[in-house]
Structure formats: structure tokens, C-alpha cells
C-alpha positions, 0 to 999 in steps of 0.5 A: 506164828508161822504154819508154814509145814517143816521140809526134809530131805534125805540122801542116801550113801554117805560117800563124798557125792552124798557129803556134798548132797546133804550140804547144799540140801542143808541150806532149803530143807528144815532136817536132812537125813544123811544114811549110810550101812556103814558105820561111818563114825567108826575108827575105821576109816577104810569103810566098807561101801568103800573096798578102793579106798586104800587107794589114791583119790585126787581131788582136782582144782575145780573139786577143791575150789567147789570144796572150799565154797561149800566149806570155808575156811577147809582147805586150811584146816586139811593142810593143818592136819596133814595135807600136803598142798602146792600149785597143781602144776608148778608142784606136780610133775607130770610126765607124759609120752615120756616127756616132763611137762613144763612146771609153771605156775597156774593159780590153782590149788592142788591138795594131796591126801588119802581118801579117807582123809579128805572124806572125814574133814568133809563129813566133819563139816557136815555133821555139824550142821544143825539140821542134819542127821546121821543114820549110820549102820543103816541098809536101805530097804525100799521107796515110799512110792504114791498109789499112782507111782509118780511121787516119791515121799520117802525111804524105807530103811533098817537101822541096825538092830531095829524094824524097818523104819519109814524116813519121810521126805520132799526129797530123796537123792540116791548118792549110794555109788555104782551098785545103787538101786535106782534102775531097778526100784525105776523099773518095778514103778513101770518106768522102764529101764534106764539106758546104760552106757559102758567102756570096757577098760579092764584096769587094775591097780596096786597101792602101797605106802611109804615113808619118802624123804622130802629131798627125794620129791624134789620140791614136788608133793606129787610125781605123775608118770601117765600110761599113754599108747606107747607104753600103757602103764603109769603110776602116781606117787604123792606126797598125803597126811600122816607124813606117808606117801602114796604110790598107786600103779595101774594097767589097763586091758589086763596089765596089771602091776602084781602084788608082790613087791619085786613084782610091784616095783619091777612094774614101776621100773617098766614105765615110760620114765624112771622118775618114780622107781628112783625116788623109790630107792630111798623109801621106806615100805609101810605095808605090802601092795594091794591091789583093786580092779575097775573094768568098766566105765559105766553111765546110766542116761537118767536125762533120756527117760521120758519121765522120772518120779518127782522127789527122787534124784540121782547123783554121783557114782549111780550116775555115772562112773569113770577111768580112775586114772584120770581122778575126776570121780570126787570133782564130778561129784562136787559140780553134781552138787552144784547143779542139785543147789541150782535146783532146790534152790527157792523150794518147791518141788525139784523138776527131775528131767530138768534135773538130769538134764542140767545134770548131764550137761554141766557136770557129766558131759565133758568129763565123760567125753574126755573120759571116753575118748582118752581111753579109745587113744589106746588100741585095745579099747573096744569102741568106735574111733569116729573122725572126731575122736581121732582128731581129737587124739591128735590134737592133744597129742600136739598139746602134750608135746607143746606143753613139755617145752612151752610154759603158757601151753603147759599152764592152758593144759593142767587147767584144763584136766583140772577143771577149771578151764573149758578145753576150748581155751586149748583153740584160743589163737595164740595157743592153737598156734603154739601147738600147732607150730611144732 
């Protein structure tokens, strides 16, 4: 008989970060208890801990293919229920500066679907494992902490309508989103504070639903006008589940689409190009817009602390959150859980700096740097304009252009905001040359 002593793990927030957390962690712990205030089991999709997500999500092609490596078999069975599916550049048209951009064929996948869609086919794979455990309507009160303060070996928490309960744990990952605690509960163990990083943005949104006739796409499942200097508005209309589509409108610096309907469509016509007000002339209104605001981008430094205590991690929105627009927040959480498979993988306990470490360079780093340095492409957008991020405005400003007219540019460029590619295949010779060459 083995004596060897059962391992258990528990994450706390069951967004997507947390979904794709307690299925890596699933593979090396005995039990993982997933715990979330929200009832996430509920008929109400739209969660609380969730107020955007009404709102459209894109799951980017590296997200997606990340996806189906934690969930075989699931990008088949979200197209069945509803999804709409294509090739992400070949099927989305993408306007920037004005301009479409050539649509050709770039191997990868793009799946269109509401939020709550994608996150209930997730959490459905994941509550199926048998060695995970659902704590929902469940608040987070504390962490159990060691005497000296360098261990953490569990979570205080309190189920609905019970007493503050102890969860034990090798492991705590806090996946809890933009409000979570770890700074402070960090701070209160005399760590000191963690260093944050923000972007003051100013953006706000509006969504609305319809029913679009299929001809109206034509043959597209997503139609994407992209706010540029210019003019920086922009707007998505896309094709999701339940036979809707799904408009979102946005405006940064306080330029925002208005909630009322004239207002809302009279923004729509504002935009660089007419593609999605036409398109709207044939639709059928759901529901009337509503509207969220995102003022700043935010990232807290976890991987310049000098020291973190061991069996705790922190991933996710509680990382690092980005412009919405650019839709990277769902793939970012994806690779997030990559780097946390690398480091439990074999057991034993998980070396948090190396962590935060590999976290920042394989997951956040060029996501946040093409994040950052997009937004500063806009005039108002507080922040310092060095030599390097005005040559990179540049250059993309080249290669938008180049993709609008030259297939092989335009597949190079959706593979590279997709995430699959690293940017620097944007310098191979022969493309820089295209791009270049004007």
C-alpha cells in the first residue's frame, strides 16, 4: 500500500484564467478545488464577478488552439452548439486606417462566440474531472499563512450560509480578476507592495444584439472596423451562438458610443468605414445597447519582488489586464496556464519567482508591449513616446498598409495579432521587403 500523502490545490475565481488553472492543475494534484462567490452553475449566465460579460470576447487563434490541447475534441463541440467558426483571416474582414485588409487563407482558427458561451463549454469540461470540486457562492475571506509568513497552506473561506471554512492546499493560485487581493494579503505578510504599472486609456463600449441575415455577412462570421489615429473609433460585429450577432462599439479618452439607439448607430456611421452601419440596415434589434467603461490598462510586477511565499501564485486579470479591444485577455489567460503546467509539472513544490518570471516573459510580456505601445499610437494617451515605440508605429503602420494590398503581408500580420506567430517574422527578408517597398 502506498503511504504517499494525497496533494490538493485550490484556485480561487472561476473566470476563464481560473477554468484553464484547475485543468492543468487537475493532471498533478489528488483534489482541486475550484471556488468562485458567484453561483456559477446557475441559469444566469451573465455572472456577477463578470459586469463585461455582456459584452464581445474574442478568443485569439493561439487561445483557441491552447483550448483544444487542454480539451480535445472542444472546438467541435462549441461549433455544434452554436458557435460560428472560419479561417481568422480568410473569414474576418478587417478594416484598418480605412482600409480592408487582403483575406486570404492563414491555417488558423477563429471561433465566434458570446462570453458566457465560451466559459460554460470550458467550466463543462472541467467540472467533469474527477478530482475537481466546485465551491460556488463561496467569498474568500483569508490565507493560511505559516508562523514565520513564508508558506501559504491554504485558504479561509465562506460558503454561503456556513462558517468560515479552512481549504488546505500545497497550492493556492488566485485567478480572482483585476480586484483580487494578493497585493494586499502580500503586503500584511511584510512583503512590501507589489509594483503596478498603468495606462490611462479611458475607453468605453456599447453592445447590442441582433438578428443579421447570413447574406448581409457576405460569407464573413466577423466584420472588424479598428479605431486608428485618424479616427479612434471602431466597432466588431460578429457573427456568435444562438443565431445572434454581436455588435460592440468602443472610443477611447472618453469618446464613447452613447446608449441610445440613434446615438448608437450615428456612432457607427462615424467610423473609418461604412461596412458595419450597412450591414446594420438589415438587422433586427434584440435588445437595447449597454454600455461598460475600461479606463486603465493595469499590471502588477509579481516577477520584480524579491521574494513571494511558496504555495501561493497569481495569474490572470490579477496579473495583468489589457485594452479590450485588442482581445487578448482570454488567450493571455490560456498561455498563463501554460507556464503554471511547466511548473507543477513532477510535483513538489512550485518555486514562485521562477514562476512569475517565466510567467512575465512567455505569457505577458509581448501582449502587454503591443498593448502599451498601440495605445501610445493615439495622441491623447499619456505616456512616453521613446525612439523605439515610434518606430515601431511606424513600421506597423507599413505593414497594415502592405497587408491591405499583398496576401502574404496580410496572412504574416493576423498571425501575428493572433498569436501564433512571434512579430519578428514580420522582419523576415522577404516580408520586410514588401512592406517596406511601399
Amino acid at each position: 500500500m502506498s503511504s504517499r500523502r494525497a496533494t490538493s490545490a485550490v484556485v480561487l475565481g472561476g473566470g476563464i484564467a481560473g477554468l484553464f488553472a484547475t485543468r492543468v492543475l487537475a493532471d498533478q494534484f489528488d483534489k482541486v478545488t475550484l471556488v468562485d462567490r458567484d453561483h456559477l452553475t446557475g441559469p444566469n449566465l451573465l455572472r456577477r464577478g463578470l459586469p463585461q460579460g455582456h459584452h464581445l470576447h474574442g478568443l485569439l487563434s493561439r487561445g483557441q488552439q491552447i483550448t483544444e490541447e487542454h480539451f480535445p475534441g472542444i472546438t467541435d463541440q462549441m461549433v455544434a452548439d452554436g458557435s460560428a467558426v472560419g479561417d481568422a483571416s480568410n473569414d474576418v474582414r478587417w478594416i484598418i486606417n480605412g482600409k480592408r485588409l487582403v483575406q486570404t487563407e492563414s491555417g488558423l482558427v477563429c471561433l465566434t462566440a458570446s462570453r458566457p458561451f465560451f466559459e460554460s463549454h470550458i467550466r463543462d469540461r472541467v467540472l467533469a474531472l474527477p478530482n475537481v470540486v466546485l465551491s460556488e457562492l463561496t467569498d474568500i475571506s483569508r490565507l493560511e499563512v505559516s508562523e514565520d509568513g513564508k508558506r501559504v497552506g491554504g485558504v479561509w473561506v465562506f460558503p454561503e450560509g456556513k462558517h468560515e471554512t479552512l481549504l488546505p492546499a500545497d497550492l493556492v493560485v488566485d485567478a480572482s480578476g483585476r480586484g483580487s487581493r494578493a497585493p494586499v494579503w502580500r503586503e500584511d505578510l511584510g512583503y512590501g507592495r507589489v509594483q503596478e504599472e498603468k495606462h490611462k486609456i479611458g475607453m468605453g463600449y456599447a453592445t447590442r444584439y441582433y438578428r443579421i441575415p447570413d447574406e448581409a455577412f457576405e460569407g464573413n462570421i466577423s466584420v472588424n472596423t479598428v479605431a486608428s489615429p485618424s479616427v479612434p473609433r471602431g466597432c466588431i460585429c460578429q457573427k456568435i451562438d444562438g443565431g445572434r450577432a454581436i455588435v460592440t462599439a468602443y472610443g477611447i479618452l472618453g469618446d464613447h458610443p452613447p446608449t441610445d439607439p440613434v446615438g448608437y448607430l450615428d456612432f457607427i456611421k462615424s467610423l473609418a468605414a461604412p461596412d458595419i452601419y450597412e450591414i446594420l440596415q438589415t438587422a433586427e434589434p434584440i435588445n437595447d445597447p449597454v454600455a461598460y467603461k475600461f479606463p486603465t490598462n493595469q499590471r502588477r510586477h509579481y516577477e520584480l519582488m524579491p521574494d513571494f511565499p511558496t504555495g501561493f501564485l497569481v495569474i490572470g486579470d490579477a496579473v495583468a489586464s489589457f485594452n479590450p479591444s485588442y482581445a487578448q485577455g482570454m488567450t493571455v489567460s490560456a498561455l498563463d496556464s501554460i507556464v503554471l503546467r511547466k511548473h507543477v509539472a513532477g510535483g513538489g513544490p512550485v518555486d514562485p519567482l521562477a514562476f512569475f518570471k517565466d510567467l512575465a516573459t512567455d505569457a505577458i510580456d509581448g501582449c502587454w508591449d503591443m498593448a502599451v505601445s498601440s495605445d501610445l499610437n493615439f495622441p491623447g494617451v499619456e505616456g512616453e513616446r521613446t525612439p523605439e515605440i515610434i518606430e515601431t508605429h511606424e513600421f506597423i503602420s507599413k505593414t497594415q498598409d502592405a497587408a491591405a494590398r499583398d496576401a502574404e503581408v496580410s496572412r504574416a500580420f493576423q498571425r501575428v495579432i493572433g498569436l501564433a506567430d512571434h512579430y519578428t517574422v514580420l522582419h523576415e527578408p522577404h516580408l520586410e521587403a514588401k512592406i517596406l517597398g511601399g
